[in-house]
PDB file with one MODEL, atoms N, CA, C and O in Angstrom:
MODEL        1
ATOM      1  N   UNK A   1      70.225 -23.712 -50.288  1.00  0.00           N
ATOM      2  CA  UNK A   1      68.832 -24.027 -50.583  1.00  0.00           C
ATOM      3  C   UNK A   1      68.577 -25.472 -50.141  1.00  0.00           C
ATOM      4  O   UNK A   1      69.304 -26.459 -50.255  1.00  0.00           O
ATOM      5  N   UNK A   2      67.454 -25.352 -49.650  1.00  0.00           N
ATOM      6  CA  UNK A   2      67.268 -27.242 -49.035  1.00  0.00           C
ATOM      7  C   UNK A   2      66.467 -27.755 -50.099  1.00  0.00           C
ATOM      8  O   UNK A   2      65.888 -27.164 -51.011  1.00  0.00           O
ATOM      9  N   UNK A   3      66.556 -29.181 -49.762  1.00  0.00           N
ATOM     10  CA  UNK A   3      65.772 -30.415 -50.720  1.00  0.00           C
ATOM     11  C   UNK A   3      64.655 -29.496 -51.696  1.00  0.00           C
ATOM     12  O   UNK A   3      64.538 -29.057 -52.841  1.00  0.00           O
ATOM     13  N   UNK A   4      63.709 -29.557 -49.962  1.00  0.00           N
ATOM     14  CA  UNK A   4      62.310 -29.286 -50.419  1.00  0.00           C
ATOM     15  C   UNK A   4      62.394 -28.494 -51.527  1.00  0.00           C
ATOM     16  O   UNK A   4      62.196 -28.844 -52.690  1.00  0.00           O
ATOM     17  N   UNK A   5      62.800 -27.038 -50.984  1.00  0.00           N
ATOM     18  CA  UNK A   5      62.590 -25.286 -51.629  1.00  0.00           C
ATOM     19  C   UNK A   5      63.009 -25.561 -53.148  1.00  0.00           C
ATOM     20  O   UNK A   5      62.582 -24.974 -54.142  1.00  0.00           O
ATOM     21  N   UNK A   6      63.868 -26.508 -53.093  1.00  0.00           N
ATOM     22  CA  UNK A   6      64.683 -26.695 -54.411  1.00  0.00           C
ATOM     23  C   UNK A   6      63.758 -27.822 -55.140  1.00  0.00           C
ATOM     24  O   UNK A   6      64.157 -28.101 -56.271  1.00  0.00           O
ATOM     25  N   UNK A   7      62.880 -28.350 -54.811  1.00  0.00           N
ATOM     26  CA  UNK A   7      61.689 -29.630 -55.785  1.00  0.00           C
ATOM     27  C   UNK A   7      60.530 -28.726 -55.777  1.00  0.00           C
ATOM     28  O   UNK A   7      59.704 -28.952 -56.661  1.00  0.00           O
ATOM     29  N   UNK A   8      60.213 -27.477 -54.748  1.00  0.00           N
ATOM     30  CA  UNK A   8      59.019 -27.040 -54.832  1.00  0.00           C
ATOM     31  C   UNK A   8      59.330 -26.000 -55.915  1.00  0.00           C
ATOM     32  O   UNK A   8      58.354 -25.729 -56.614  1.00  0.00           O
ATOM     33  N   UNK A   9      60.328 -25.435 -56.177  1.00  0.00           N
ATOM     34  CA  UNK A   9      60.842 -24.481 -57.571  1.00  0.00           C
ATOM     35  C   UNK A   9      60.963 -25.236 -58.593  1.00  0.00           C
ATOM     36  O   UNK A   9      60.414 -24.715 -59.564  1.00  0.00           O
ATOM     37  N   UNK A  10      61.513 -26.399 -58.865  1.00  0.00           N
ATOM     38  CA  UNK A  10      61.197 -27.426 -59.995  1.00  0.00           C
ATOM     39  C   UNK A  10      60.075 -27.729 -60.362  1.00  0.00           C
ATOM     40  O   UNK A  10      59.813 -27.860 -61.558  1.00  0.00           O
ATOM     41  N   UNK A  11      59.004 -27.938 -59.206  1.00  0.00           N
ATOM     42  CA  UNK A  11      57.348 -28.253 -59.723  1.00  0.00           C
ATOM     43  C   UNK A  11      56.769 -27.047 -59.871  1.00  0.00           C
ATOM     44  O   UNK A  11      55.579 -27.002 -60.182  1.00  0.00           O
ATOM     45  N   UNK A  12      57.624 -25.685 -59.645  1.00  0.00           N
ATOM     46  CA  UNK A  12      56.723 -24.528 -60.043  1.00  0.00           C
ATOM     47  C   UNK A  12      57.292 -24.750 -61.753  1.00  0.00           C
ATOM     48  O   UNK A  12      56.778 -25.230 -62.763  1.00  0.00           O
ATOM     49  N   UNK A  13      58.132 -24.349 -61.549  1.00  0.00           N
ATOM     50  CA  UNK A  13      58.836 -24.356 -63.137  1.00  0.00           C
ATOM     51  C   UNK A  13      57.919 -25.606 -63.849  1.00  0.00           C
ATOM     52  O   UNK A  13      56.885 -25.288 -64.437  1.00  0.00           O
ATOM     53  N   UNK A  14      58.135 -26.358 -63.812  1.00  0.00           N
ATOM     54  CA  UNK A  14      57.497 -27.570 -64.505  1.00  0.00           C
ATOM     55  C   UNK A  14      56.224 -27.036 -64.985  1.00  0.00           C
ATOM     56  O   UNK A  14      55.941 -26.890 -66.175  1.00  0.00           O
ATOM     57  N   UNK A  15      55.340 -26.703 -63.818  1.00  0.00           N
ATOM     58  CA  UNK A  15      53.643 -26.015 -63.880  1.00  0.00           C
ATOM     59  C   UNK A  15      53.675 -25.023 -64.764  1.00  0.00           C
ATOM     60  O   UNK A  15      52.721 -25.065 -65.540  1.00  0.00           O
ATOM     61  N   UNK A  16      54.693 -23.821 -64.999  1.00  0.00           N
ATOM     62  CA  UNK A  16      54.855 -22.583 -65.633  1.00  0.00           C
ATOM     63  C   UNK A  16      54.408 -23.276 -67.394  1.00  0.00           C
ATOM     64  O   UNK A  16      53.598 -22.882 -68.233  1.00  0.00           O
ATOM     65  N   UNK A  17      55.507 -24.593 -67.373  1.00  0.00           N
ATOM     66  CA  UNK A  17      56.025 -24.632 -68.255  1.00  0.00           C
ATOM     67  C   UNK A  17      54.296 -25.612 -69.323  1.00  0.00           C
ATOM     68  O   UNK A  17      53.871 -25.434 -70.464  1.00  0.00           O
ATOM     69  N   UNK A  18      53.995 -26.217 -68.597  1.00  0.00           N
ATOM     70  CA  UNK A  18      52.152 -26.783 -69.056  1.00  0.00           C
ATOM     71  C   UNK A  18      51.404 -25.725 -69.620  1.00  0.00           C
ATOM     72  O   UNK A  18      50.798 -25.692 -70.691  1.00  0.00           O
ATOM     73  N   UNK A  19      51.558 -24.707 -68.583  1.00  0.00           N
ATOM     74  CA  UNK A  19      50.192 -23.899 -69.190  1.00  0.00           C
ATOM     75  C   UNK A  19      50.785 -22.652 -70.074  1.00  0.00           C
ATOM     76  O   UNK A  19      50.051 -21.737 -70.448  1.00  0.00           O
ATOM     77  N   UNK A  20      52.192 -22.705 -70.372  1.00  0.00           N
ATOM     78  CA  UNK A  20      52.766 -21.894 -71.340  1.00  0.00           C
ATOM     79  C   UNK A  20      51.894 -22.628 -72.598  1.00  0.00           C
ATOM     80  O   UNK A  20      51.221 -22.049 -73.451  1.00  0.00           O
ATOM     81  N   UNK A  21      52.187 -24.510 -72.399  1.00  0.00           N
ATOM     82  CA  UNK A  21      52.289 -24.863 -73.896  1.00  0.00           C
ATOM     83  C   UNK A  21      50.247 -24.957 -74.286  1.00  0.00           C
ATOM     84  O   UNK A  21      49.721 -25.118 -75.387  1.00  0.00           O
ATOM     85  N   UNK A  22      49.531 -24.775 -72.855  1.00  0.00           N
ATOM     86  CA  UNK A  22      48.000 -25.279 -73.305  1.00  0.00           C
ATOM     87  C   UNK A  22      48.001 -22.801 -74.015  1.00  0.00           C
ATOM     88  O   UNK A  22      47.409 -22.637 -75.082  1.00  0.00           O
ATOM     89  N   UNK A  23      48.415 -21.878 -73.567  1.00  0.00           N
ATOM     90  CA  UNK A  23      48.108 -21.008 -74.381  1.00  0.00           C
ATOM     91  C   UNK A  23      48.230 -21.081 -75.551  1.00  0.00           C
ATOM     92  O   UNK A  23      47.338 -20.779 -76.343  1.00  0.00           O
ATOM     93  N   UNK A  24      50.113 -21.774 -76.070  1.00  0.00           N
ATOM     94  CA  UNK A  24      50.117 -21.803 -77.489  1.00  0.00           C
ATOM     95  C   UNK A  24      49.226 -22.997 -78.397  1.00  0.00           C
ATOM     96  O   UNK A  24      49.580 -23.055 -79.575  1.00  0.00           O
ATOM     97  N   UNK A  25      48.501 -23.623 -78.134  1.00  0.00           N
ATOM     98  CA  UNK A  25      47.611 -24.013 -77.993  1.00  0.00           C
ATOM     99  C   UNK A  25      46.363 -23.622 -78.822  1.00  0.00           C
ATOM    100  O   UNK A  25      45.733 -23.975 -79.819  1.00  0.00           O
ATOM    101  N   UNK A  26      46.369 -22.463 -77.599  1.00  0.00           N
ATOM    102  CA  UNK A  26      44.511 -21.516 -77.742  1.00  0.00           C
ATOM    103  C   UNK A  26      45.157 -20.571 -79.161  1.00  0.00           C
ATOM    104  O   UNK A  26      44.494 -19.873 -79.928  1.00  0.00           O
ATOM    105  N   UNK A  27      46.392 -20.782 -79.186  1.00  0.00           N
ATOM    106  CA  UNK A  27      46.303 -19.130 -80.200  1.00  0.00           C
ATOM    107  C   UNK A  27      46.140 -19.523 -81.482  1.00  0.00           C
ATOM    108  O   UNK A  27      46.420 -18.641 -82.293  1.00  0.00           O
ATOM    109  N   UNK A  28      45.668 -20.878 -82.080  1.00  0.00           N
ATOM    110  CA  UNK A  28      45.363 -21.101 -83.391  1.00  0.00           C
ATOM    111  C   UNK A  28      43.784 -21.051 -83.634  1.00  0.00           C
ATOM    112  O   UNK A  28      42.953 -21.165 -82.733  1.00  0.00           O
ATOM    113  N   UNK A  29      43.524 -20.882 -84.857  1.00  0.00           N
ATOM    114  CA  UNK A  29      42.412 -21.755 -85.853  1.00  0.00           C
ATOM    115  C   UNK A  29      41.951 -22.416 -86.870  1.00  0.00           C
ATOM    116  O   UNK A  29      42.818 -23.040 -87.483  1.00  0.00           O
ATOM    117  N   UNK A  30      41.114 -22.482 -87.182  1.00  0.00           N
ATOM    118  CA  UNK A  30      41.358 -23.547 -88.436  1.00  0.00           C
ATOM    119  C   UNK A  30      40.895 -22.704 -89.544  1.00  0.00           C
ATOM    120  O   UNK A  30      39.918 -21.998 -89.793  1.00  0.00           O
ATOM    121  N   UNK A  31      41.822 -23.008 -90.023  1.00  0.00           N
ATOM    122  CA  UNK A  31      41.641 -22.418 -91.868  1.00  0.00           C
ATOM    123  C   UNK A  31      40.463 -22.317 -92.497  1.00  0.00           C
ATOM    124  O   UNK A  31      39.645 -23.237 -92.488  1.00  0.00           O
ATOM    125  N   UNK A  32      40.233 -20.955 -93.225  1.00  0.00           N
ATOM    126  CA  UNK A  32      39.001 -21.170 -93.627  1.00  0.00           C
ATOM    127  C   UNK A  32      39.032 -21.980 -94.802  1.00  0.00           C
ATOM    128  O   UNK A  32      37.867 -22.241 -95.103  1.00  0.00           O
ATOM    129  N   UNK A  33      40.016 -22.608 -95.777  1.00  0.00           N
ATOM    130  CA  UNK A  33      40.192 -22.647 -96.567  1.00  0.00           C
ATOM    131  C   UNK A  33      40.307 -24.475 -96.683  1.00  0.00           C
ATOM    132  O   UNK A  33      39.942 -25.199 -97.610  1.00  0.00           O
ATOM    133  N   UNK A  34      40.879 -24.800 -95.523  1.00  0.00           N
ATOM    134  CA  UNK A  34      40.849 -26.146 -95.923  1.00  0.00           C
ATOM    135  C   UNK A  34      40.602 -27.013 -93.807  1.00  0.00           C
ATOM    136  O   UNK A  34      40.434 -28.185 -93.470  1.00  0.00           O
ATOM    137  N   UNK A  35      40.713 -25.642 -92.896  1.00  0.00           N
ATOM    138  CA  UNK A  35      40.798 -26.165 -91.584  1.00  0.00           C
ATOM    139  C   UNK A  35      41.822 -27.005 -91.092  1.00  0.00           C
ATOM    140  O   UNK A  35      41.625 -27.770 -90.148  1.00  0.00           O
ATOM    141  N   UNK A  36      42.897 -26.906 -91.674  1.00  0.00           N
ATOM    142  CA  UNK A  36      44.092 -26.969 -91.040  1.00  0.00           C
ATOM    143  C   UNK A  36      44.050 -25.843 -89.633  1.00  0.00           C
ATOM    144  O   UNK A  36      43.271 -24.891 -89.606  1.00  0.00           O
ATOM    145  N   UNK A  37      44.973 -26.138 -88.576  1.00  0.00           N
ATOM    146  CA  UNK A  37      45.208 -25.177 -87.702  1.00  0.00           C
ATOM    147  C   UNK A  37      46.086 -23.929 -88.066  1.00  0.00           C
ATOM    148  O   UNK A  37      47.223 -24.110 -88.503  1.00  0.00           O
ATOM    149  N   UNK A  38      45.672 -22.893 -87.924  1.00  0.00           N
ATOM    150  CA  UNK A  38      46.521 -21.298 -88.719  1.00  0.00           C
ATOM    151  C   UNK A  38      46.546 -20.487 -87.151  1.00  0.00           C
ATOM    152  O   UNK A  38      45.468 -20.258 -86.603  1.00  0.00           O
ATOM    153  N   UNK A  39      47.375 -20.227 -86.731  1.00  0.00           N
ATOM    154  CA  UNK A  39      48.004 -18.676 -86.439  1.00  0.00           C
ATOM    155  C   UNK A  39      46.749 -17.425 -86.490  1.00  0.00           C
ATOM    156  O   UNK A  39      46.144 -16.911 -87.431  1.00  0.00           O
ATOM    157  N   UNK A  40      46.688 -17.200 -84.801  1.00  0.00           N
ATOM    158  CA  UNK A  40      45.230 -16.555 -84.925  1.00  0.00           C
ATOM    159  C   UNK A  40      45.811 -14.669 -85.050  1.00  0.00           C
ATOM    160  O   UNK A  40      45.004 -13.765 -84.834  1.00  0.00           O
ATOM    161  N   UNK A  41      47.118 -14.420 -85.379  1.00  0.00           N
ATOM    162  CA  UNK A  41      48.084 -13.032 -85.664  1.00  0.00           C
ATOM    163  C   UNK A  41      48.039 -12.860 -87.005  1.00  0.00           C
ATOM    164  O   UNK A  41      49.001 -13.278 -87.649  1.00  0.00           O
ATOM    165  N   UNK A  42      46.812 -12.150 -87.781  1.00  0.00           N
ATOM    166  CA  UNK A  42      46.806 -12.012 -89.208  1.00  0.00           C
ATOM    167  C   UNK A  42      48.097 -11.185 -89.527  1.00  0.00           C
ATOM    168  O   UNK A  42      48.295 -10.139 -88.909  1.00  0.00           O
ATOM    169  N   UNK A  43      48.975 -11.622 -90.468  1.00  0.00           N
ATOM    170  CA  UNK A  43      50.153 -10.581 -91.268  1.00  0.00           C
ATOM    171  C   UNK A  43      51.385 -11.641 -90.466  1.00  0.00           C
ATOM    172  O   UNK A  43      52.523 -11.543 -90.925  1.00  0.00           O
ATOM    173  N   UNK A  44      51.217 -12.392 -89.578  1.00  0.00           N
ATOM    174  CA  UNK A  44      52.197 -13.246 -89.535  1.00  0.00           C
ATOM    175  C   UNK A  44      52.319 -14.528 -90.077  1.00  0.00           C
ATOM    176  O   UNK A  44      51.389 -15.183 -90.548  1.00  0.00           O
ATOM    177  N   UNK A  45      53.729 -14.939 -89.983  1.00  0.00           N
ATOM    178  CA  UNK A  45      54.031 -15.951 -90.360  1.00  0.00           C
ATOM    179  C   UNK A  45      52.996 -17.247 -89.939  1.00  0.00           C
ATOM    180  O   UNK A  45      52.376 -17.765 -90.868  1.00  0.00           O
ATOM    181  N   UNK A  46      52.857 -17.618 -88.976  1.00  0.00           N
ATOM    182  CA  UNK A  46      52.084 -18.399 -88.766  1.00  0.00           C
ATOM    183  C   UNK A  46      50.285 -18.386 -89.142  1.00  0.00           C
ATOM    184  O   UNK A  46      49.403 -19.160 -88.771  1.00  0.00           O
ATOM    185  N   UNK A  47      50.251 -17.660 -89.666  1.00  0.00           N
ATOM    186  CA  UNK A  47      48.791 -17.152 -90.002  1.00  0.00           C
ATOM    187  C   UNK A  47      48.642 -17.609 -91.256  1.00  0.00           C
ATOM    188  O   UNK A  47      47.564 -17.511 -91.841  1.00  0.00           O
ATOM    189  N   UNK A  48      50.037 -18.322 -91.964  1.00  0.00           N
ATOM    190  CA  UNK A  48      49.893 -18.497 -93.696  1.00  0.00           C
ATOM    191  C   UNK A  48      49.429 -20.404 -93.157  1.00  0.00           C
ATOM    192  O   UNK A  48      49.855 -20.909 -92.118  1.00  0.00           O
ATOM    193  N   UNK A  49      48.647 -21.024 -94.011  1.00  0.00           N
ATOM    194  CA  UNK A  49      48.179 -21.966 -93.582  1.00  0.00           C
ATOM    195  C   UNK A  49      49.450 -22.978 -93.964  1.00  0.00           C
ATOM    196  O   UNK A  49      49.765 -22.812 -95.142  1.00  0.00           O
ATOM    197  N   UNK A  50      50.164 -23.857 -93.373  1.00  0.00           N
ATOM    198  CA  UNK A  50      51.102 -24.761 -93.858  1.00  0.00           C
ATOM    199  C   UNK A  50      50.362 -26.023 -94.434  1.00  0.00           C
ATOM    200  O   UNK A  50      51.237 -26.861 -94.654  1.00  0.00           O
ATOM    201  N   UNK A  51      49.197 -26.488 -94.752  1.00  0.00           N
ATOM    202  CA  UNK A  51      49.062 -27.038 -95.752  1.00  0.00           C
ATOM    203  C   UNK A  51      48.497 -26.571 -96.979  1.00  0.00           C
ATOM    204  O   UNK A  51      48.740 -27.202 -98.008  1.00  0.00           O
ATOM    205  N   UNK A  52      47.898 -25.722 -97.005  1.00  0.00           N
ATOM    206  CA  UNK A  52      47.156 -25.386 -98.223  1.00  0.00           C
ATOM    207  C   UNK A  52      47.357 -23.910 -98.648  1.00  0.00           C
ATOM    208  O   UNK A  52      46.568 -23.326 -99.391  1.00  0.00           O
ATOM    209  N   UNK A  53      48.523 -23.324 -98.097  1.00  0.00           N
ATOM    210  CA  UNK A  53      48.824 -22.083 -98.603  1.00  0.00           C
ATOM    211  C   UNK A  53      48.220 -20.584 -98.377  1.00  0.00           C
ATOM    212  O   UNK A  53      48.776 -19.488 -98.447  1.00  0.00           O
ATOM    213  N   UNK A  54      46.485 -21.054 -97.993  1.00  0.00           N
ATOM    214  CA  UNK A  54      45.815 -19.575 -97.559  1.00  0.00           C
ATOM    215  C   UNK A  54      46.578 -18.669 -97.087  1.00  0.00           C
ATOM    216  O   UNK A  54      47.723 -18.989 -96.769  1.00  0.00           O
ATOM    217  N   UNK A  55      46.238 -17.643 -96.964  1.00  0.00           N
ATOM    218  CA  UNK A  55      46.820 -15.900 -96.142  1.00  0.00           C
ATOM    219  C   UNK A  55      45.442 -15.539 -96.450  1.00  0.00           C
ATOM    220  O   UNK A  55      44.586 -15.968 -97.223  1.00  0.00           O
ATOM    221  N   UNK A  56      45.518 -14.569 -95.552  1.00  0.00           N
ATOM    222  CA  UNK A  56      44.380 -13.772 -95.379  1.00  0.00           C
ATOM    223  C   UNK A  56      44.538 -12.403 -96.303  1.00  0.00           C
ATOM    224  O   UNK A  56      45.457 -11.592 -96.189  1.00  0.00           O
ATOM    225  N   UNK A  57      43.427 -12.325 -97.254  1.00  0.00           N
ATOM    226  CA  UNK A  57      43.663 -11.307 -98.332  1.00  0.00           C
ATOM    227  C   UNK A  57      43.875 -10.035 -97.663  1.00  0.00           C
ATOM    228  O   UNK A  57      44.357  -9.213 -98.442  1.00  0.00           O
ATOM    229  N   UNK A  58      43.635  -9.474 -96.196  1.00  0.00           N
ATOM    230  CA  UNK A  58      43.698  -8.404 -95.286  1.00  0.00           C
ATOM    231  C   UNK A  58      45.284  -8.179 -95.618  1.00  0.00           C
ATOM    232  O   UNK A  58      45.665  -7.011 -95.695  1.00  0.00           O
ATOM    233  N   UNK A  59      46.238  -9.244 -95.820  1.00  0.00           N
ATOM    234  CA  UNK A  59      47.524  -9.095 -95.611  1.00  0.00           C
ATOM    235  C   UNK A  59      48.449  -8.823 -96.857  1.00  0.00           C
ATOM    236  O   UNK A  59      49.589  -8.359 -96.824  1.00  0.00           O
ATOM    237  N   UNK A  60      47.798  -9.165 -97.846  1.00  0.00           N
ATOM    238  CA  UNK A  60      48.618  -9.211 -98.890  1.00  0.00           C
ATOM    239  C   UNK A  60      48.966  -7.795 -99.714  1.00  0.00           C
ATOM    240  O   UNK A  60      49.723  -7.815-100.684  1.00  0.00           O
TER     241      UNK A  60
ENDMDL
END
């Protein structure tokens, strides 16, 4: 593999790796409860609010 092929697969990887982290990102919202950021997957873990405890009564 030459120089280039081998920095132009590093700056793909690199690029992959940005807009992996701007989705996880998009997949929150804010709590109705106090607007902390929550986990937009009701019944998961991340959906329980880590400061103020909410869950969504759908889940319980």
């Amino acid at each position: 593999m030459t120089k280039q092929k081998m920095n132009n697969l590093i700056a793909l990887v690199f690029k992959q790796g940005k807009d992996n982290s701007k989705l996880s990102k998009s997949k929150t919202q804010p709590c109705p409860q106090c607007g902390y950021p929550i986990g937009i997957i009701s019944g998961s873990n991340e959906a329980i609010c880590k400061n103020c405890g909410f869950k969504d009564p759908c889940c319980e």
